[in-house]
PyMOL Python script that loads the backbone (N, CA, C, O; Angstrom):
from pymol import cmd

cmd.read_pdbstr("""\
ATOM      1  N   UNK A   1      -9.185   0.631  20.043  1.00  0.00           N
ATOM      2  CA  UNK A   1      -9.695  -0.483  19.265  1.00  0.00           C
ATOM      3  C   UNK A   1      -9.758  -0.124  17.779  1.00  0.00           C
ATOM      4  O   UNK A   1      -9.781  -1.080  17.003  1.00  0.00           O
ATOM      5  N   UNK A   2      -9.785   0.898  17.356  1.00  0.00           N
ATOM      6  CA  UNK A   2     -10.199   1.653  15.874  1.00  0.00           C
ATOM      7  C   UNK A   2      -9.010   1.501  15.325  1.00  0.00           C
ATOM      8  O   UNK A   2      -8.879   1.042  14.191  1.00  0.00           O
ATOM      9  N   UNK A   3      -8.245   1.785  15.901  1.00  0.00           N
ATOM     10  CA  UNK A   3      -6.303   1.664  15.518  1.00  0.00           C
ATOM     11  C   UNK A   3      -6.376   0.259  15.304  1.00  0.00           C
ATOM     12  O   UNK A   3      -6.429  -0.016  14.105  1.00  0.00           O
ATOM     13  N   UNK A   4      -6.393  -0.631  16.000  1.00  0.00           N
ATOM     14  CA  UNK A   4      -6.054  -2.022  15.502  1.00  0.00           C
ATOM     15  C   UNK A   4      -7.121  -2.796  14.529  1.00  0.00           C
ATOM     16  O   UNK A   4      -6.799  -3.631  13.684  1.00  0.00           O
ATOM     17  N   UNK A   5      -8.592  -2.310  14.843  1.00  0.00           N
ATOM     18  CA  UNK A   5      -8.924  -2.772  13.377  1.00  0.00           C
ATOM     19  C   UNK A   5      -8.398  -2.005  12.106  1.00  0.00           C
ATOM     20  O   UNK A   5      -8.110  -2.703  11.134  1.00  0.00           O
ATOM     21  N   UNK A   6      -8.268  -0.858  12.027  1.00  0.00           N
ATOM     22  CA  UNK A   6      -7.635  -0.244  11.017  1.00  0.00           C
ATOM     23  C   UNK A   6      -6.140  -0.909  10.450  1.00  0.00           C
ATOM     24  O   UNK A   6      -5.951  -0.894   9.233  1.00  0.00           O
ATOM     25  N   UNK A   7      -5.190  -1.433  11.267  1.00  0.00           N
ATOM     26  CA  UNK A   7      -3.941  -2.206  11.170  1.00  0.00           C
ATOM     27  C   UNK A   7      -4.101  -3.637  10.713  1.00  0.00           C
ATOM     28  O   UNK A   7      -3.235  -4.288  10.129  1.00  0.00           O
ATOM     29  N   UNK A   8      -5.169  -4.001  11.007  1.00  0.00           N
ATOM     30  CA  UNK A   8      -5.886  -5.403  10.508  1.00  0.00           C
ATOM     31  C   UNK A   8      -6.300  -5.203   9.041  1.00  0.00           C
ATOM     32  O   UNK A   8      -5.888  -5.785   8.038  1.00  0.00           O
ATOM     33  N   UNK A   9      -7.142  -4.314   9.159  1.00  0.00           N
ATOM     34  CA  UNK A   9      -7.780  -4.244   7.710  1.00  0.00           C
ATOM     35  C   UNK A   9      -6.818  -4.123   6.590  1.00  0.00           C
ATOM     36  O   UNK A   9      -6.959  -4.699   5.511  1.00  0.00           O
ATOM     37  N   UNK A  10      -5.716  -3.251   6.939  1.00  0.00           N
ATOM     38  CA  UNK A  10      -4.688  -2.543   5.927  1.00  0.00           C
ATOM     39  C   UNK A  10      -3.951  -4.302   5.743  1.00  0.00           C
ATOM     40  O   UNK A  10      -4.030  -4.875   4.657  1.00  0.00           O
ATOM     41  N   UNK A  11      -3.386  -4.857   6.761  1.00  0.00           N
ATOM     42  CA  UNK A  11      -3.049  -5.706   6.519  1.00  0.00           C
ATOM     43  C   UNK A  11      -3.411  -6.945   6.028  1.00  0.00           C
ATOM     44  O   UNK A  11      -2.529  -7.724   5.668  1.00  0.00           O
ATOM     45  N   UNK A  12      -5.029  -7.356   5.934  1.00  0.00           N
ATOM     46  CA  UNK A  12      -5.857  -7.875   5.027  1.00  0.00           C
ATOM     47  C   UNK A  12      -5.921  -7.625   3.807  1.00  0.00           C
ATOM     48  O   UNK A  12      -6.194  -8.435   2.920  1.00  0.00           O
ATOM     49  N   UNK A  13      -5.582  -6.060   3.638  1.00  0.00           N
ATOM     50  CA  UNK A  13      -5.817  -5.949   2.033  1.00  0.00           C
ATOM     51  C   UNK A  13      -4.414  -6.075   1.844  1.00  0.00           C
ATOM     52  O   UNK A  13      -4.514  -6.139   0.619  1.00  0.00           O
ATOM     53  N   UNK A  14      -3.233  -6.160   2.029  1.00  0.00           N
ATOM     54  CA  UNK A  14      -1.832  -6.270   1.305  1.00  0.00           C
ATOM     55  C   UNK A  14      -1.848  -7.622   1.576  1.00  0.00           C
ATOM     56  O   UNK A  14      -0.995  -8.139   0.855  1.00  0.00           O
ATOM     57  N   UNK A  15      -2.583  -8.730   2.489  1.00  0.00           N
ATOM     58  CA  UNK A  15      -2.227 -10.063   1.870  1.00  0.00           C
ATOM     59  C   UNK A  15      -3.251 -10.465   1.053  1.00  0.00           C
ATOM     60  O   UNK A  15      -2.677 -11.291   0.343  1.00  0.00           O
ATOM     61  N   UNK A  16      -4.592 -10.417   0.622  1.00  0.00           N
ATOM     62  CA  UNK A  16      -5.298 -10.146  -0.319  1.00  0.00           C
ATOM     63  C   UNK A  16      -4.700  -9.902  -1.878  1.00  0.00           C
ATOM     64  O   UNK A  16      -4.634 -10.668  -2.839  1.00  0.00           O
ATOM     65  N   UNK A  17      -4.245  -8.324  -1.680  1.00  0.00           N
ATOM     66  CA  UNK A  17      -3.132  -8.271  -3.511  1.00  0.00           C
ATOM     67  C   UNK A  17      -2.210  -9.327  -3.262  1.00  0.00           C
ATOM     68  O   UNK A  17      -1.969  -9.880  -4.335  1.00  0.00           O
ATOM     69  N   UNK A  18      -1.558  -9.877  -2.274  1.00  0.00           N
ATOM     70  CA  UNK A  18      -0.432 -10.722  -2.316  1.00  0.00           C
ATOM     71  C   UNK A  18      -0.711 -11.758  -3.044  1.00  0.00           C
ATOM     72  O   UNK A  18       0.100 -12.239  -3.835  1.00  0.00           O
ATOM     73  N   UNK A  19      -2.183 -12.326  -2.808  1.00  0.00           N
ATOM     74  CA  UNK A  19      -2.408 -13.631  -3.045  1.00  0.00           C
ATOM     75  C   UNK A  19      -2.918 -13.308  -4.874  1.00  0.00           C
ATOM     76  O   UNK A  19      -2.751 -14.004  -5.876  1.00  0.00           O
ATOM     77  N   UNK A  20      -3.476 -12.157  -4.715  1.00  0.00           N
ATOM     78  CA  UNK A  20      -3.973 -11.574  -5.837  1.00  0.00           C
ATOM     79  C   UNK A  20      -3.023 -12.093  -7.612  1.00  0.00           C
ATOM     80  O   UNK A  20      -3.261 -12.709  -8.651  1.00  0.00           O
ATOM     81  N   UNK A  21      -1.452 -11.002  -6.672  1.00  0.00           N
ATOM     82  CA  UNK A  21      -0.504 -10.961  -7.675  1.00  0.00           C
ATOM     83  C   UNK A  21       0.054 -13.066  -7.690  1.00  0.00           C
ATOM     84  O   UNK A  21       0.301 -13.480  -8.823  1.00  0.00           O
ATOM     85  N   UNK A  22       0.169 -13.943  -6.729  1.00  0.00           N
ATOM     86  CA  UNK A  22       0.384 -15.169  -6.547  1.00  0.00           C
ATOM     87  C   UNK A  22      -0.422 -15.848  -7.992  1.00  0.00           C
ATOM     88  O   UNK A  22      -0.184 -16.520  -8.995  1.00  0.00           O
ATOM     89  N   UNK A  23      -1.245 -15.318  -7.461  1.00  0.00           N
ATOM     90  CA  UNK A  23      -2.666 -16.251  -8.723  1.00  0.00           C
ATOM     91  C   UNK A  23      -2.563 -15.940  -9.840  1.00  0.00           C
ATOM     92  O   UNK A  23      -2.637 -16.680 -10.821  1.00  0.00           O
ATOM     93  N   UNK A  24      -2.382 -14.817  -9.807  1.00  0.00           N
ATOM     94  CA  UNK A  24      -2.457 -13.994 -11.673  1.00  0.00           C
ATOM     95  C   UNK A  24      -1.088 -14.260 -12.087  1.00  0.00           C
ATOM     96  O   UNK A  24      -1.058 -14.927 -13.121  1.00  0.00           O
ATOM     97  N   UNK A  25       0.345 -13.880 -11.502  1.00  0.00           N
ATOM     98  CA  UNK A  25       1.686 -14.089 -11.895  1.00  0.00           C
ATOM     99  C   UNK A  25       2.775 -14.633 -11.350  1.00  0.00           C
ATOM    100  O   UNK A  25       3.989 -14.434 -11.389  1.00  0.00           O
ATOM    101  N   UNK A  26       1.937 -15.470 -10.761  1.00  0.00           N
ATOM    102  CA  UNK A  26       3.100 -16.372  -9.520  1.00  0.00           C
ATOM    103  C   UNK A  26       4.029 -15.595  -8.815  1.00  0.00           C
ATOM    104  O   UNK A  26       5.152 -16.094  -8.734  1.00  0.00           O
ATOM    105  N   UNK A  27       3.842 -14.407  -8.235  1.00  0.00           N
ATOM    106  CA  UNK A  27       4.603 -13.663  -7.992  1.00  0.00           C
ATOM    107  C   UNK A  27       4.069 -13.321  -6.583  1.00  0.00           C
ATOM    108  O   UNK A  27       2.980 -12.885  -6.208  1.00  0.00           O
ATOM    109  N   UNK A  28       5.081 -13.627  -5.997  1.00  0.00           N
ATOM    110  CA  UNK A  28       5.123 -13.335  -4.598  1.00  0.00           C
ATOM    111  C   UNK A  28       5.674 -11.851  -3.696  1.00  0.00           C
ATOM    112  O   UNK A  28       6.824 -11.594  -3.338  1.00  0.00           O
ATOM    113  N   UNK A  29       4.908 -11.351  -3.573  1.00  0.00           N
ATOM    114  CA  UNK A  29       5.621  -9.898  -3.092  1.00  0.00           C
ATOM    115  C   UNK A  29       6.103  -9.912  -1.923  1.00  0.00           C
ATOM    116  O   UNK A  29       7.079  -9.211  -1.655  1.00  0.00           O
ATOM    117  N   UNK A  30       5.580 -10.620  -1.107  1.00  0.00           N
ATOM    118  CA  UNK A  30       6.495 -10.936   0.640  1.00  0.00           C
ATOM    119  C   UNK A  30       8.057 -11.274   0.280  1.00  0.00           C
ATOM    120  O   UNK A  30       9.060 -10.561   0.239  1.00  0.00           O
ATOM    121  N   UNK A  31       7.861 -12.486   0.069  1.00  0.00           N
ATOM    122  CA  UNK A  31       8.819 -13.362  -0.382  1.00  0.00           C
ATOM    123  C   UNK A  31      10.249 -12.364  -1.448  1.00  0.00           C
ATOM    124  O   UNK A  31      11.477 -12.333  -1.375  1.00  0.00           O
ATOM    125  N   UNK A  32       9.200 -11.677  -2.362  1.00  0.00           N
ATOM    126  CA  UNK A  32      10.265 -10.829  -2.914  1.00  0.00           C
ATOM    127  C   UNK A  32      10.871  -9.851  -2.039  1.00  0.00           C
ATOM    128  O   UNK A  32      12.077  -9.626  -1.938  1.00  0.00           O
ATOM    129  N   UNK A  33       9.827  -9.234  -1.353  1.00  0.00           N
ATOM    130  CA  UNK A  33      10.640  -7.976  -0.392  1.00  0.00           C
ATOM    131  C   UNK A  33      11.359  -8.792   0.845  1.00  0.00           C
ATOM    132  O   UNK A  33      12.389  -8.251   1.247  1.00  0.00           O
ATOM    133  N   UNK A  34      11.073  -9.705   1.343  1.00  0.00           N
ATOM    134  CA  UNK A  34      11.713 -10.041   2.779  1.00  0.00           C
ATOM    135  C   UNK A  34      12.040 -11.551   2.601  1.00  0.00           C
ATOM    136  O   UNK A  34      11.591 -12.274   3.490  1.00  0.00           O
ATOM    137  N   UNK A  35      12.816 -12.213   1.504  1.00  0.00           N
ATOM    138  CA  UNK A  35      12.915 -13.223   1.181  1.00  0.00           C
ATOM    139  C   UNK A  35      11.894 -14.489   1.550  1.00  0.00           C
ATOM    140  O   UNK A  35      10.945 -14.395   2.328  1.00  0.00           O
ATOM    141  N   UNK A  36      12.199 -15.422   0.991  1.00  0.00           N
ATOM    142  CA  UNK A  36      11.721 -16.686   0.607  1.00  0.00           C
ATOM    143  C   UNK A  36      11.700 -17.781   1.880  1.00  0.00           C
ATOM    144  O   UNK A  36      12.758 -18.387   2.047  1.00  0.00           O
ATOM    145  N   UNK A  37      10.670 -18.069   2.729  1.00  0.00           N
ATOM    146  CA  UNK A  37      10.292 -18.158   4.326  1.00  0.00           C
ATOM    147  C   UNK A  37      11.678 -17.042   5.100  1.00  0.00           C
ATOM    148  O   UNK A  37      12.241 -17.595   6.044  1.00  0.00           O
ATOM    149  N   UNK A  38      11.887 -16.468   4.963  1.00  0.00           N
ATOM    150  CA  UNK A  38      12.790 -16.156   6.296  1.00  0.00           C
ATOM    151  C   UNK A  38      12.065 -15.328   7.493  1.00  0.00           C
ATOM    152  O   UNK A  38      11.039 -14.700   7.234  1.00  0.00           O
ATOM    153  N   UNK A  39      12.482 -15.331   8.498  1.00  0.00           N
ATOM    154  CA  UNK A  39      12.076 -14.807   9.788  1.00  0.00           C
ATOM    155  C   UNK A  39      11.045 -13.887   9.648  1.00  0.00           C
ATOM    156  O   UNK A  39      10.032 -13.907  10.347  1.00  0.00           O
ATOM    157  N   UNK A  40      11.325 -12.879   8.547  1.00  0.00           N
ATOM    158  CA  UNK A  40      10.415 -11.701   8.344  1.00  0.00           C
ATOM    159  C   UNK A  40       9.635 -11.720   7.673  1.00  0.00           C
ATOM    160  O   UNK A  40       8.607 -11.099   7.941  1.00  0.00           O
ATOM    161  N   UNK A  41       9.747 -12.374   6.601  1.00  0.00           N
ATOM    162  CA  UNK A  41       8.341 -13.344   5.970  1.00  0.00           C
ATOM    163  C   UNK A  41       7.454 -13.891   6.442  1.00  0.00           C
ATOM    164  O   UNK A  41       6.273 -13.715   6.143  1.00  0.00           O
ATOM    165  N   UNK A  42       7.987 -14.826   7.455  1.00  0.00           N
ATOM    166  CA  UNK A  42       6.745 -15.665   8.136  1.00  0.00           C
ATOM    167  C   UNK A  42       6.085 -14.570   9.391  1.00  0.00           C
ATOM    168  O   UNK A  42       4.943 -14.802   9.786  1.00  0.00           O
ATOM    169  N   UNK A  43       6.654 -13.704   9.820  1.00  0.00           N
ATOM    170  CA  UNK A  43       6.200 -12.576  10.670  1.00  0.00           C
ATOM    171  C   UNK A  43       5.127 -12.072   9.776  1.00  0.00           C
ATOM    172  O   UNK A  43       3.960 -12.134  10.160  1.00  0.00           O
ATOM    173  N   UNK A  44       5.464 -11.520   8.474  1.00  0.00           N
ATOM    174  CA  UNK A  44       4.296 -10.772   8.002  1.00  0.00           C
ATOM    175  C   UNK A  44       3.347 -11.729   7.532  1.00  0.00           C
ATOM    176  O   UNK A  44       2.212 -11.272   7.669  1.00  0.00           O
ATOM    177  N   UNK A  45       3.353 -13.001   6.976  1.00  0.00           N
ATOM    178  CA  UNK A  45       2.261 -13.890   6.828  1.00  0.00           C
ATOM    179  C   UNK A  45       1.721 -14.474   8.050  1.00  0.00           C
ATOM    180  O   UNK A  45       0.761 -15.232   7.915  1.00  0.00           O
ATOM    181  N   UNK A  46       2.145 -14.265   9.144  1.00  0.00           N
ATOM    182  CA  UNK A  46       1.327 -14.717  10.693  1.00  0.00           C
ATOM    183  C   UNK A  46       0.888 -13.224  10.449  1.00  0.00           C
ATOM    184  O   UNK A  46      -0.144 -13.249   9.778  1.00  0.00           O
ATOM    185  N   UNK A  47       1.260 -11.980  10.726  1.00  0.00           N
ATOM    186  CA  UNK A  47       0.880 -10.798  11.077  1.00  0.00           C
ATOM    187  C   UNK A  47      -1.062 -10.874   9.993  1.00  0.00           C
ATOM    188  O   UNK A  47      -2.166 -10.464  10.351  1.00  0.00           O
ATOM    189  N   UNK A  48      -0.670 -11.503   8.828  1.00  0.00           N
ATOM    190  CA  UNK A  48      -1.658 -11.489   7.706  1.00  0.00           C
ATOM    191  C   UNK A  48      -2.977 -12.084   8.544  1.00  0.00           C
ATOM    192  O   UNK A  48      -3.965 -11.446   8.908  1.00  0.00           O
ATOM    193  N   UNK A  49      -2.661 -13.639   8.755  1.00  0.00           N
ATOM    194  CA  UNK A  49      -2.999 -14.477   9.075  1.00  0.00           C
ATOM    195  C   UNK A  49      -3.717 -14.045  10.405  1.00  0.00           C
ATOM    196  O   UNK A  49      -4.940 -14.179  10.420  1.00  0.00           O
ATOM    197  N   UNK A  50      -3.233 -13.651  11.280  1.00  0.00           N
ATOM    198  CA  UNK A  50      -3.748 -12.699  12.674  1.00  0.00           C
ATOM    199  C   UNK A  50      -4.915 -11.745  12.571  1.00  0.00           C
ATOM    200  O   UNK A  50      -5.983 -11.829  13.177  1.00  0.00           O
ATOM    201  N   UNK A  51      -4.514 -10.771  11.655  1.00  0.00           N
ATOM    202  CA  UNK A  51      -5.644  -9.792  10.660  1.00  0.00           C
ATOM    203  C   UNK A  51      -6.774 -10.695  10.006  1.00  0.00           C
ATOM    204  O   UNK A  51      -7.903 -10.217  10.114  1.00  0.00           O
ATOM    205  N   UNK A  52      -6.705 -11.581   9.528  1.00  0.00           N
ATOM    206  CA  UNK A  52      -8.086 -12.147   8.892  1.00  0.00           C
ATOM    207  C   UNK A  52      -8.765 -12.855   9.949  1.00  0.00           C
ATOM    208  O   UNK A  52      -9.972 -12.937   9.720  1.00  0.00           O
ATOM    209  N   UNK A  53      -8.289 -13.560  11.361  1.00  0.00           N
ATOM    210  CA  UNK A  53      -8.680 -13.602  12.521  1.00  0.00           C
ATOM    211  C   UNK A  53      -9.789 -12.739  13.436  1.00  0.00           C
ATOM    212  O   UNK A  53     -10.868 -12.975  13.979  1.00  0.00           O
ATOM    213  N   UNK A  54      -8.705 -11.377  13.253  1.00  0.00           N
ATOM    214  CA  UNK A  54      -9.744 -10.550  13.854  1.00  0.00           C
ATOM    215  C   UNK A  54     -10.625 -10.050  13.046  1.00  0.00           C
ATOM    216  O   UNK A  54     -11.687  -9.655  13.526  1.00  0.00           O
ATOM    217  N   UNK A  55     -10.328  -9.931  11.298  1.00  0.00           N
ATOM    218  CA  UNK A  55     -11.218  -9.209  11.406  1.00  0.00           C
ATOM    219  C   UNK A  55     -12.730  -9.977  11.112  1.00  0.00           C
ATOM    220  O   UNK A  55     -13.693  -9.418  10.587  1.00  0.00           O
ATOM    221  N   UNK A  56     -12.687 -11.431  11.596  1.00  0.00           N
ATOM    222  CA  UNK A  56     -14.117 -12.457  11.210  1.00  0.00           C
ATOM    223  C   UNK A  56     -15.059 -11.659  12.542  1.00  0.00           C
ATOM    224  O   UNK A  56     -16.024 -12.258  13.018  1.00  0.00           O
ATOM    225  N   UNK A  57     -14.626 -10.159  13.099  1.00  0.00           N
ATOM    226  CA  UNK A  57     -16.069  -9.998  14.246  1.00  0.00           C
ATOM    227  C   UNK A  57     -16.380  -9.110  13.307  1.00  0.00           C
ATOM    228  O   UNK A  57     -17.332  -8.419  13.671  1.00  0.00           O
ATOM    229  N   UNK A  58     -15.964  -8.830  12.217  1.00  0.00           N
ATOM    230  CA  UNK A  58     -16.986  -7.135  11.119  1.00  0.00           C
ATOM    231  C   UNK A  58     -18.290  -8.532  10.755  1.00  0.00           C
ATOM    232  O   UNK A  58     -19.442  -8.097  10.778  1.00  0.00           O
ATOM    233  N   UNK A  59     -18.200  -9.613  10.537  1.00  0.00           N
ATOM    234  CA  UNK A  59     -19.309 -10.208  10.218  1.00  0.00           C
ATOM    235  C   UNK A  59     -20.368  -9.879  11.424  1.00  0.00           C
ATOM    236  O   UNK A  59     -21.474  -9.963  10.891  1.00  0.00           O
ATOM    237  N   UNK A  60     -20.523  -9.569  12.697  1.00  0.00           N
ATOM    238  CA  UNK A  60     -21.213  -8.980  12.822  1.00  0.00           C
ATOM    239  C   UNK A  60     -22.349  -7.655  13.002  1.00  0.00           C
ATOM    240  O   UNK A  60     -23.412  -7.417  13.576  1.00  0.00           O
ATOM    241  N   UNK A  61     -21.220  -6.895  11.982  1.00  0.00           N
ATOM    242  CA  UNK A  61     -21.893  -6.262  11.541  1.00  0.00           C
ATOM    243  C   UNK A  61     -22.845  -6.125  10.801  1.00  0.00           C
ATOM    244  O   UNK A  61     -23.737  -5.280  10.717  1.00  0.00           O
ATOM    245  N   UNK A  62     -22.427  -7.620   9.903  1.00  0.00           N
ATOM    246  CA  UNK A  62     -23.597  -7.197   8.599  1.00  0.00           C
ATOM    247  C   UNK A  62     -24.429  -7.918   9.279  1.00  0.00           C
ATOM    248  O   UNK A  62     -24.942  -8.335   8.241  1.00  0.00           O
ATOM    249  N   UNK A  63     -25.139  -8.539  10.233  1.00  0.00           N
ATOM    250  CA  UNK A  63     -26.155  -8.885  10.708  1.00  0.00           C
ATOM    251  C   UNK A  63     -27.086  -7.826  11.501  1.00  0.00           C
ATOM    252  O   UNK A  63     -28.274  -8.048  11.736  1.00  0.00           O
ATOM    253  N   UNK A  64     -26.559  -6.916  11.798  1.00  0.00           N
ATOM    254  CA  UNK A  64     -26.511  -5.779  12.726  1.00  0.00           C
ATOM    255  C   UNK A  64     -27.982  -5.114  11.991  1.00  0.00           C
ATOM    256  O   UNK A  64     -28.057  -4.380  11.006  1.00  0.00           O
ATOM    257  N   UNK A  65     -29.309  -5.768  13.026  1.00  0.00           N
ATOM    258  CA  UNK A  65     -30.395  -5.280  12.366  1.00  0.00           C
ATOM    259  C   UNK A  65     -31.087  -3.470  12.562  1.00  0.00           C
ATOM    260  O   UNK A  65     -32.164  -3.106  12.088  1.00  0.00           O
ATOM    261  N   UNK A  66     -30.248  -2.692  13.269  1.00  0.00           N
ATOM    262  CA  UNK A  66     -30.816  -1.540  13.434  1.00  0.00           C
ATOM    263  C   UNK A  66     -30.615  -0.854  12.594  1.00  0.00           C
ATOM    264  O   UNK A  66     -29.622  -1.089  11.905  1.00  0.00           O
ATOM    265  N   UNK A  67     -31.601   0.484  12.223  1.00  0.00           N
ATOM    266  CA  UNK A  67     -30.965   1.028  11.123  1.00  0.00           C
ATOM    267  C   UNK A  67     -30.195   2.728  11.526  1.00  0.00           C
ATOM    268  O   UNK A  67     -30.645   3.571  12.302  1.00  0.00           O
ATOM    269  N   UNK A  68     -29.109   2.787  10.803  1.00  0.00           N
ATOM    270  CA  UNK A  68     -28.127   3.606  11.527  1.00  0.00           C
ATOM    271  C   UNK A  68     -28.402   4.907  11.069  1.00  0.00           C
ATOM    272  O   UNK A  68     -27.744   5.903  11.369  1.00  0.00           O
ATOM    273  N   UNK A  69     -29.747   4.866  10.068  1.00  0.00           N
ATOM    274  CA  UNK A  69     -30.150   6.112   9.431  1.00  0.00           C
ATOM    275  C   UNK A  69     -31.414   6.577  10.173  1.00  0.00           C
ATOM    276  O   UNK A  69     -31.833   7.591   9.613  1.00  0.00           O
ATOM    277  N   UNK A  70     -31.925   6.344  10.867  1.00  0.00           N
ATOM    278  CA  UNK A  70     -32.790   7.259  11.737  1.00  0.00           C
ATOM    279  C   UNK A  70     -32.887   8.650  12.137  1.00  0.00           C
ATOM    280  O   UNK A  70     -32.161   9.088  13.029  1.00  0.00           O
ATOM    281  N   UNK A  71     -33.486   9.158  11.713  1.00  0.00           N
ATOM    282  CA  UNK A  71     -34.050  10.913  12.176  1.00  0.00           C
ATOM    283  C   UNK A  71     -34.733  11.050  13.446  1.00  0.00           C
ATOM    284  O   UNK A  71     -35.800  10.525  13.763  1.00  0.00           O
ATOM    285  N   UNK A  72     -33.965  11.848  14.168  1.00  0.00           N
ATOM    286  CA  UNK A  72     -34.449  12.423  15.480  1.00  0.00           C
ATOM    287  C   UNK A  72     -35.632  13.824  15.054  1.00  0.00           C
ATOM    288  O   UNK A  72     -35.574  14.557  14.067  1.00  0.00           O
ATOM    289  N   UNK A  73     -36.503  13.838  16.022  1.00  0.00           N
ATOM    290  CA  UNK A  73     -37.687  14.862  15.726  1.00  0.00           C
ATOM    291  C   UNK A  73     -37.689  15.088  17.251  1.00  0.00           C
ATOM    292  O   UNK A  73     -38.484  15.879  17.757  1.00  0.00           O
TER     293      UNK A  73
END
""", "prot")
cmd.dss("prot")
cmd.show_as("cartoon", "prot")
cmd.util.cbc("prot")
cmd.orient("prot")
């Protein structure tokens, strides 16, 4: 499970700068590396899209009332 949130996350943050570099310079980095919709484009923007899916269960973490700093005696 650590492996695929880790593959999620990584892939959250490269569509994140994607949208990043979109906003600031209209510049599309998918699109530049794996052309403009083609097959492998829309793979990595579902792959994106999949990743921000899973990763809406870390929100329960931050609800997560125990505290993880406790001292054993």
């Amino acid at each position: 499970m650590k492996a695929v949130d880790t593959v999620a996350l990584v892939l959250l943050i490269v569509g994140g700068l994607n949208w990043l570099l979109v906003g600031l310079f209209e510049f599309d980095l998918v699109a530049t590396l794996f052309g403009d919709m083609t097959l492998l484009s829309r793979i990595v923007y579902v792959l994106v899209g999949l990743s921000a899916l899973w990763c809406l269960r870390f929100f329960s973490f931050l609800t997560d009332n125990r505290d993880h700093r406790t001292t054993t005696r």
